[in-house]
N, C-alpha and C positions, 0 to 999 in steps of 0.2 A: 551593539550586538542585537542579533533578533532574537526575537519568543517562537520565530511560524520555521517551522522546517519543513521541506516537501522531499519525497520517498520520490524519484525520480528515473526514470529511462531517456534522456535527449533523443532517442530513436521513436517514440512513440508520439503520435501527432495530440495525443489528449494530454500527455504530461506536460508536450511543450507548451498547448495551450494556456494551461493552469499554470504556469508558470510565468509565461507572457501575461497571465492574468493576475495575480499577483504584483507582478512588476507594474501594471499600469496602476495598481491601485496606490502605488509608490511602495511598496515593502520589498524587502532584500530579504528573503526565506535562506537557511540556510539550506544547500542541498548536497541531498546524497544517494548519489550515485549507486542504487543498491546492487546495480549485478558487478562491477568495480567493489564496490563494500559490502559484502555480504550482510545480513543482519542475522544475529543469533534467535534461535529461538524464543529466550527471555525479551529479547526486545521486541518479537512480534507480538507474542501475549500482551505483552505494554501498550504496543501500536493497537492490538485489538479492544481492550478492555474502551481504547478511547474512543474507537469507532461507532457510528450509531446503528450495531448490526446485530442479529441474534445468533449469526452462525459463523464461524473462522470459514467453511467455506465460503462466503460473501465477500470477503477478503480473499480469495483467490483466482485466478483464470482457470477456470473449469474447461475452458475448451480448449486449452495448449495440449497438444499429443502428449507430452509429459505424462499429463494430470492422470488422460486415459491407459497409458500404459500402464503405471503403476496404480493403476485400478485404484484412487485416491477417492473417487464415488461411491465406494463400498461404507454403506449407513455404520457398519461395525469397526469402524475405525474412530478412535477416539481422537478429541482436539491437539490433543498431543502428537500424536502422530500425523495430525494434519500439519501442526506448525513444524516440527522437526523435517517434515519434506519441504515443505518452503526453505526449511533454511539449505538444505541440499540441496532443493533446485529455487534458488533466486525466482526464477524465469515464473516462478508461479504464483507470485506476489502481485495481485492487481496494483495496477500501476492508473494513476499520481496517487498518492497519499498528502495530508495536507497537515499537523499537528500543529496546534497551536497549543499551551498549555497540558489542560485533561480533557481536551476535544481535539477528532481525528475525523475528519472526510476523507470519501474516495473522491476523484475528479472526474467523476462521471456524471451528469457530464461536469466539464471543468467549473463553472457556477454553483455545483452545487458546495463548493468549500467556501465560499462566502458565508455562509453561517454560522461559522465559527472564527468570522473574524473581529 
């Protein structure tokens, strides 16, 4: 069993990378499929707390029309509300996430989750 799980899109060419990157280092991540498995919001605050980021929007795709429509850039909305539209819309969850332990990268680019391994 492994320690390193990856928050994964197989459609997105950065996750696949990170993933193929992972794999060449020899580790077998568990993965998950997050728009197939959605994540609840208790689990994104988790995913967040590990990331090395100071804001939940940094953790999201700020430029998917989603984001824009529901006016998700408005300063007066609280993390809460930021994570509970992720979990509504998947789609807004920047993608690859890399968990290892109580540390999380984004794979952006895919290199930078080596840090935490």
């Amino acid at each position: 069993m492994t320690d390193i799980t990856i928050i994964h899109n197989p459609r997105c060419s950065k996750s696949r990378q990170t993933l193929a990157l992972l794999e060449e280092k020899g580790l077998s991540p568990v993965v998950v499929q997050y728009l197939k498995e959605p994540l609840n919001a208790s689990a994104l605050k988790d995913i967040f707390k590990k990331l090395n980021v100071e804001s939940v929007r940094e953790m999201m795709r700020t430029k998917e029309n989603e984001y824009k429509d529901a006016n998700l850039g408005d300063e007066t909305l609280s993390d809460d509300d930021l994570f509970n539209a992720m979990e509504a819309t998947p789609k807004l969850i920047e993608r690859p996430i890399v968990i290892k332990g109580d540390s999380a990268r984004i794979g952006r680019p895919p290199e930078s989750v080596l840090e935490i391994l």
